[in-house]
C-alpha positions, -999 to +999 in steps of 0.1 A: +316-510+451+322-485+425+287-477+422+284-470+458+314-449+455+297-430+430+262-423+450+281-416+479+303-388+457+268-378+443+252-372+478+285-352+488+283-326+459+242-322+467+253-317+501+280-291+492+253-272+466+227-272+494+253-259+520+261-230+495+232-213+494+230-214+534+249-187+554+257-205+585+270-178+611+284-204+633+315-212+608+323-177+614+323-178+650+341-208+647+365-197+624+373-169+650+370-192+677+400-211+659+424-180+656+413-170+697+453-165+702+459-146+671+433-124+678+446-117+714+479-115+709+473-087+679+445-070+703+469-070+729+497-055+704+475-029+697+468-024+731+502-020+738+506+007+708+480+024+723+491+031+758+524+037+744+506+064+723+490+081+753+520+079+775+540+097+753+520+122+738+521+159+752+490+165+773+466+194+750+442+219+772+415+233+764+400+267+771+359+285+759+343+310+764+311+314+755+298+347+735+261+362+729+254+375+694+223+391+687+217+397+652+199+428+661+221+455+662+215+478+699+205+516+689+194+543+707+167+547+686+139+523+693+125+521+657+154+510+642+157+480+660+152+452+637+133+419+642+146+387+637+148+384+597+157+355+569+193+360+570+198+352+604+218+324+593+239+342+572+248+367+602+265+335+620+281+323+590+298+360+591+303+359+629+326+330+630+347+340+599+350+373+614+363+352+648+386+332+626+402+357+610+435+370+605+425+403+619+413+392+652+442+373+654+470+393+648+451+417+676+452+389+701+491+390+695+498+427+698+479+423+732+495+393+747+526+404+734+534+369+716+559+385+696+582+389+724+575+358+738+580+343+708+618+353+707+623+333+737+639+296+728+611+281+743+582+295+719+608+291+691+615+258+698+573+246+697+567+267+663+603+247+653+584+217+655+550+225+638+568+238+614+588+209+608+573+197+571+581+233+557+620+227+575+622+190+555+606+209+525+639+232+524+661+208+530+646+190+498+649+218+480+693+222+487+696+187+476+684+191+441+704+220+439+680+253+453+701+272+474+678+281+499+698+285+528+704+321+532+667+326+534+659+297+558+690+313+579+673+346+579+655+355+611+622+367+611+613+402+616+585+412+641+557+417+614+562+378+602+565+366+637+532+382+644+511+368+610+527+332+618+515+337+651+484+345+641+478+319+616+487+293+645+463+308+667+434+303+638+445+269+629+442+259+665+408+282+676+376+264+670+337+282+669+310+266+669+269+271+681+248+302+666+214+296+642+197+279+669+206+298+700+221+330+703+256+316+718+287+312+699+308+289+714+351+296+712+375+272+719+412+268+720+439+239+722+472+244+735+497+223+761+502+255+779+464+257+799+472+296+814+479+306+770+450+290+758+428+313+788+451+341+776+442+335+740+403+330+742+396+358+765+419+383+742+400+364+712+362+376+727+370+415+739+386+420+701+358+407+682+336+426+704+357+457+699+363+451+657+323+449+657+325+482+678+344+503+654+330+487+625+295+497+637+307+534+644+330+538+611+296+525+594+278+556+613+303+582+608+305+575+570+264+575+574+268+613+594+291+624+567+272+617+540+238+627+552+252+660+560+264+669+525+232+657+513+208+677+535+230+711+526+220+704+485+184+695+495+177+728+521+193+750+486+169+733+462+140+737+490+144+771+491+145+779+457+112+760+454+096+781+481+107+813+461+097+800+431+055+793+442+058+829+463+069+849+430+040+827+409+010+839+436+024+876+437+019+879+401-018+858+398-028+871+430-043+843+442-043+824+475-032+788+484-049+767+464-044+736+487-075+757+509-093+760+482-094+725+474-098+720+510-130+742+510-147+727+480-137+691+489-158+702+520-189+719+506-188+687+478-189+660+508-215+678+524-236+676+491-228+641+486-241+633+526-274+657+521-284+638+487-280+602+501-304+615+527-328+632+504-330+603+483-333+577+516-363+599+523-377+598+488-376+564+488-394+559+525-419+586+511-427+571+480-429+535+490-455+551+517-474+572+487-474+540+469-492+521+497-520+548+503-531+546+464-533+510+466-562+513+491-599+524+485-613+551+500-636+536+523-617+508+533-601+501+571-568+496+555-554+532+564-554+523+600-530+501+594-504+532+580-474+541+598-487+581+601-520+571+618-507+552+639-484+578+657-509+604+652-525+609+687-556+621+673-562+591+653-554+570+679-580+588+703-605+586+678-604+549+668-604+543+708-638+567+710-653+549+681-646+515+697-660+523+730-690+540+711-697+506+695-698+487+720-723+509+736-744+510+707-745+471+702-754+471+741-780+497+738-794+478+707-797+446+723-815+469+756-838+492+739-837+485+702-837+506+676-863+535+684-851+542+718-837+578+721-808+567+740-802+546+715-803+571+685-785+594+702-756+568+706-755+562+671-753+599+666-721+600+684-707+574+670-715+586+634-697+623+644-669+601+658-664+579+627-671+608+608-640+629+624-616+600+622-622+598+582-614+635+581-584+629+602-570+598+577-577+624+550-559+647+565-526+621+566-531+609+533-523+645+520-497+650+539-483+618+531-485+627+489-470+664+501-442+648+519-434+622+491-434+653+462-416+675+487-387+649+492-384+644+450-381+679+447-350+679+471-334+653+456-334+673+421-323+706+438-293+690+457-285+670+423-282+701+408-259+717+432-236+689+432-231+689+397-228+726+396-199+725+423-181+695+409-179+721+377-166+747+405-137+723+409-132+711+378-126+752+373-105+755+400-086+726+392-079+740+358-069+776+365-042+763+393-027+738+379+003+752+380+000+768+413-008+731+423+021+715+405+045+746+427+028+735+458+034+699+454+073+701+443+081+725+478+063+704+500+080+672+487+115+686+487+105+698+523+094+662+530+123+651+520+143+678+539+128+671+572+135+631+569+172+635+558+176+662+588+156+632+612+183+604+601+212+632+605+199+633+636+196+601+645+234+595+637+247+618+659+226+601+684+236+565+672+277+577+670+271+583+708+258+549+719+282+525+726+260+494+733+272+464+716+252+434+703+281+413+714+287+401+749+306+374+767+282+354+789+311+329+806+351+338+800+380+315+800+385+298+826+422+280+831+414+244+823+428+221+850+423+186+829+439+183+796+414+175+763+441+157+746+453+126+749+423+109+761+435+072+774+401+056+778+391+068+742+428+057+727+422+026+747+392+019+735+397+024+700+430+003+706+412-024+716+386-025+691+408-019+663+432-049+676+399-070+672+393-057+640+425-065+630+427-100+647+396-111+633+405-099+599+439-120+601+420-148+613+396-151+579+427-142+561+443-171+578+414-193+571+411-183+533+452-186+525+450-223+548+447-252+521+454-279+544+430-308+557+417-304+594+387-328+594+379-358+579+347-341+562+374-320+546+391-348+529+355-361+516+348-328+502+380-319+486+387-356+476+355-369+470+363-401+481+351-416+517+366-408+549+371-441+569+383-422+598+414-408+621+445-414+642+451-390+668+481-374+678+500-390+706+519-368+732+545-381+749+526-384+785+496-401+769+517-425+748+522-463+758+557-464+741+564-460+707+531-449+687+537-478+662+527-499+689+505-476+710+471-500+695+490-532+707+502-517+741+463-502+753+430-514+733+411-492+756+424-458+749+408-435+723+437-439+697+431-477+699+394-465+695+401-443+666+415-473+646+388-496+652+371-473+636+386-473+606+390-511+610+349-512+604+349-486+581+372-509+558+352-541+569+317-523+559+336-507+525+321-541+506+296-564+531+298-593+508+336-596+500+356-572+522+390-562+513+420-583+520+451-567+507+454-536+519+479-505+507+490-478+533+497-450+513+502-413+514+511-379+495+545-375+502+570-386+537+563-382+568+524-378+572+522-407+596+511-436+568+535-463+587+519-460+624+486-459+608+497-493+587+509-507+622+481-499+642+458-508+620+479-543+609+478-550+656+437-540+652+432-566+622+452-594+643+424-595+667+401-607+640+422-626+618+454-635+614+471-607+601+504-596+583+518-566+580+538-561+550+562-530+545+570-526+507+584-495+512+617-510+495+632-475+494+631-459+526+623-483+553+610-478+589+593-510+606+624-526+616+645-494+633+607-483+649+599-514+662+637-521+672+640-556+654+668-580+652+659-599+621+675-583+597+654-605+568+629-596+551+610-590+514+639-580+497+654-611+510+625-635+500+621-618+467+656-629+456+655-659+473+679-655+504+658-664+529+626-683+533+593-671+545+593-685+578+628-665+584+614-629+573+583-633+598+581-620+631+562-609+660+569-574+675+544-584+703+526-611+722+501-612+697+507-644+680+483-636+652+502-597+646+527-606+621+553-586+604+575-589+574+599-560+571+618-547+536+650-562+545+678-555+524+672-522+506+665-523+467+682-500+444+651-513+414+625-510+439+597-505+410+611-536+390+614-556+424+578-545+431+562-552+394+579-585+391+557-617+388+578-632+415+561-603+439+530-610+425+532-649+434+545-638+469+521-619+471+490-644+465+512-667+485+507-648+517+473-640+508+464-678+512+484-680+541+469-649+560+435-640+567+449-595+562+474-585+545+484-544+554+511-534+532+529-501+546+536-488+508+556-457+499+544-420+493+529-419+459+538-385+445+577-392+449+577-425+429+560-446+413+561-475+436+527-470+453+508-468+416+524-503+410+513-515+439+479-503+437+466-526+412+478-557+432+456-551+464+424-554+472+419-515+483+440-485+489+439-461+519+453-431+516+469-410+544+468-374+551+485-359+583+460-330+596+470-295+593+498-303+569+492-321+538+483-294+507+449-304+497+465-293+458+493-326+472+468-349+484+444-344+453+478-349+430+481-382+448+444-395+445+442-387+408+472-402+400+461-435+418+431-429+405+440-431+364+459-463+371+427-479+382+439-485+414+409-490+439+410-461+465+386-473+498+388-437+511+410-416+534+427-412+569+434-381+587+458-387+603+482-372+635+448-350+642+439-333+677+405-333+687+405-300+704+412-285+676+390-302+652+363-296+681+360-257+667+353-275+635+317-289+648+317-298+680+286-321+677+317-344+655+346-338+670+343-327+704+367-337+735+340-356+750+335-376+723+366-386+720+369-400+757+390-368+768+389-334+780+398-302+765+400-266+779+374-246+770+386-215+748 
């Protein structure tokens, strides 16, 4: 038996190791389906908070506007307008501090006229309360001794009414939008609707004014300073200008910007007639080339360019083709001797003999053309160079006049451009275009922003759950009591044999010590056959006889399980149940006997056996045999040999023996005991025995070799143990009905 003990503790920690490295997502919904109440009850307490939250609190309006802001500044001048450029997010990042500032803000007040409307008790009596930290912050301050209360009793003149004004219209305005569009977006929160319309509105026309005068201060500073600049640059022009006009009185010589002009000229019109001369040297000569290549009696030279656009060579080699083919017809006619035909061949021998004359006649002019073009190339060459030494000459002798020339016309330049942009502020000091403009004012909101329910409710709700399902692991991690009979195997490691459920008063047949007796049909009377077969199947061959009751400490339901259990064995065997509970007994007052005999009494030899038995029912094989007189030496009493004897005594004489033994944790009595039976059970009431208790108990039992058959849960309710694992320890199972959570 111990060895089986052992495996079966074995296959429980393989089990437990195996179930540790699974996450099983069902114990948490399980777990949460166990704390269902807790979790509505806090959801609905937040809940509750919530709507209390947006009942109270002061409804907030909202008023925008929203604003245009080209980064472009508008000018008169359309040069000067400027395209989009790399610090175009840096222009927003300046629009909205200039928005937020104090500045704008303190002109929204001087034209609302807060400051008078501030005097009023009303306006006091809201910046009362958002000043209220600064109020407690003096009143800190006079009780450790700052006296402070003249100045906190001082009223505040109209310039510090106006900047705390102001800084509680920038706390509360909010911008927003630019980069990607060109709309600034304005907002502002107050719980009057008609002063947060006032506020934006007056918050848009003076930013769009302050960038107004900002733009034309920046221009009149501009005009200012051109203007003193352009009166020292027309005194230095003209001193310039007299300056070159004294230097050419006394060299007598004229501008010398013509005269560069002038030999620039003559020197490009060199340059253009030597790349022609030498394009038609080099069409010349390549045609020279080709006429020495060919021999002079060769057909070649009909194939030149020249002779082929000369109309009298053309003629020529037409007559002396026709002539020919007259000759070679003649010839094949009249032979050779014929007059016609030697007067044919006389023709065509002047003809032939004209056309060579008129190929000489190209040829020549083809080498005259070719030396003709070489020789212009060396005359222009010449007169290049000779006039790029004209203006290395001229260059040289007016250097000076030059170096005048150049100073007057770039101070005039520079004249001229600061008169243009002198011009162009007047012009621009003029324009009052803005790159600012409001595309949609204020309009008085007629909804408030602030509270919003839905959201408050919302977020109520969800934090409620939050909250509830947080309590509930909480709940489940600071629980260490037993709820399941696989909880008293795994924290125990010894076998569960089973459970007794918890009787209400409308399912009970009577008094629950009797509730197995009363109805062997119901599902308590089911529960403790259970455990009847788990004892019988403990050890096939030799099952246990003697059987101790036992539990942690009082009251965790050990004596209905012994009685039950004691009425469950009488149907098998005759059956005695045995209370040696010698300090504290129960059987007698629960089961309203009259005998007032019992152990005690047959221990000490009062009474006999036959006088201590009796039967609480009609069962004539459910036996009891109650403490009797109570013992004041209940552990001598119990750890006598004469108990022993009794003991094997009633063992002979009955086929069970259940002994309903004290707890084991508040004496010893139970430990005693233990070694004198044939197993022990050990009792646990669900949802209230300490597992640190009942693990106390077991090992106590446990080094006094007393042989522990496993453990009971006892007073359990299925429908709660149902959100333990429903495929154990669900309603149905169970024979009942439970409502669904």
């Amino acid at each position: 038996m111990a060895f089986q003990q052992h495996q079966m503790a074995n296959e429980r920690t393989v089990h437990q190791l195996e179930s540790e490295d699974v996450i099983d997502l069902s114990d948490y919904l399980k777990t949460i389906k166990r704390s269902k109440w807790w979790i509505l009850i806090t959801t609905l307490i937040c809940l509750l908070v919530g709507v209390v939250i947006a009942r109270t609190s002061s409804p907030i309006f909202q008023a925008s506007s929203k604003i245009l802001a080209n980064p472009n500044q508008p000018s008169s001048i359309q040069d000067e307008r400027i395209i989009s450029s790399t610090i175009t997010s840096l222009f927003y990042e300046t629009q909205y501090g200039i928005i937020q500032s104090r500045a704008i803000a303190e002109t929204v007040v001087e034209e609302l006229g807060l400051v008078d409307s501030f005097k009023t008790e009303q306006m006091q009596e809201k910046v009362r309360e958002k000043t209220f930290l600064e109020n407690a912050k003096l009143k800190v301050s006079s009780l450790l001794g700052k006296d402070d209360k003249e100045e906190n009793a001082k009223p505040l003149d109209d310039s510090e009414i106006k900047v705390l004004l102001a800084t509680n219209i920038r706390k509360e305005l909010i911008v927003s939008g630019g980069q990607q569009s060109q709309i600034i977006n304005i907002s502002y929160q107050s719980e009057d609707p008609v002063l947060a319309t006032n506020i934006i509105n007056s918050v848009a026309q003076a930013y769009i004014k302050f960038g107004l005068e900002a733009r034309l201060n920046e221009v009149k500073g501009t005009e200012e300073w051109l203007s003193e600049q352009s009166s020292d640059l027309k005194d230095q022009l003209t001193a310039s200008e007299n300056k070159l006009r004294d230097f050419r009185l006394q060299q007598g010589i004229v501008d010398s910007s013509l005269q560069q002009q002038d030999s620039n000229s003559r020197l490009q019109t060199l340059n253009d007639q030597l790349i022609n001369a030498q394009t038609n040297l080099s069409t010349a000569e390549e045609l020279y080339q080709q006429v020495n290549t060919f021999s002079p009696e060769s057909n070649e030279f009909l194939s030149l360019r020249p002779v082929q656009e000369s109309r009298a060579a053309s003629q020529l080699v037409t007559d002396e083709a026709r002539l020919q083919s007259k000759v070679n017809e003649l010839y094949e006619r009249y032979r050779e001797k014929h007059p016609k035909m030697i007067a044919a061949r006389s023709e065509l021998k002047s003809v032939q003999e004209s056309l060579s004359a008129e190929i000489q006649k190209i040829v020549r002019g083809i080498e005259s053309n070719y030396k003709l073009a070489k020789q212009q190339v060396v005359n222009i060459q010449k007169l290049l160079t000779q006039e790029k030494e004209n203006i290395q000459s001229l260059q040289g002798s007016n250097f000076t006049l030059t170096s005048l020339e150049r100073e007057v016309e770039n101070k005039r330049r520079i004249y001229e451009s600061f008169i243009e942009r002198l011009m162009q502020a007047n012009i621009t000091g003029d324009f009052k275009a803005s790159n600012i403009q409001v595309i949609d004012s204020a309009t008085v909101p007629k909804i408030p922003i602030k509270p919003n329910v839905k959201i408050i409710i919302i977020i109520s709700i969800f934090i409620g759950l939050v909250l509830g399902v947080i309590f509930a692991f909480v709940r489940e991690v600071l629980d260490n009591t037993y709820r399941t009979p696989d909880a008293l195997e795994d924290n125990l490691n010894i076998p569960s044999l089973g459970l007794t459920l918890a009787l209400k008063k409308k399912d009970a047949h009577g008094i629950p010590e009797l509730e197995y007796s009363n109805d062997t049909d119901n599902v308590f009377a089911e529960c403790i056959n259970t455990i009847r077969t788990s004892l019988q199947f403990s050890n096939i061959e030799n099952p246990p006889k003697t059987i101790l009751i036992t539990s942690a400490t009082g009251s965790e339901g050990k004596s209905t399980l012994a009685m039950n259990l004691a009425a469950a064995y009488s149907h098998i065997g005759n059956t005695l149940l045995l209370e040696v509970d010698l300090r504290k007994p129960s059987i007698a007052r629960n089961l309203k006997l009259q005998n007032k005999k019992g152990l005690t009494d047959l221990l000490i030899g009062e009474a006999n056996l036959d006088e201590c038995v009796v039967n609480p029912t009609d069962d004539e094989q459910f036996n009891v045999i109650t403490c009797g007189k109570k013992a004041h030496n209940a552990i001598e009493i119990l750890s006598s040999n004469t108990f022993i004897e009794t003991l094997k005594l009633l063992e002979e004489k009955f086929d069970y023996i259940i002994l309903d033994g004290p707890p084991t944790l508040p004496v010893s009595d139970a430990c005693v005991l233990g070694n004198n039976v044939d197993g022990v059970i050990v009792a646990v009431k669900a949802e209230t025995t300490k597992i640190n208790v009942a693990k106390e108990a077991v090992t106590r039992l446990s080094k006094l070799n007393s042989n522990i058959i496993g453990a009971v849960l006892t007073v359990a309710e299925p429908g709660k143990m149902s959100y333990y694992g429903d495929h154990y320890y669900s309603a149905e199972y169970y024979g009942s009905e439970t409502k669904k959570a």
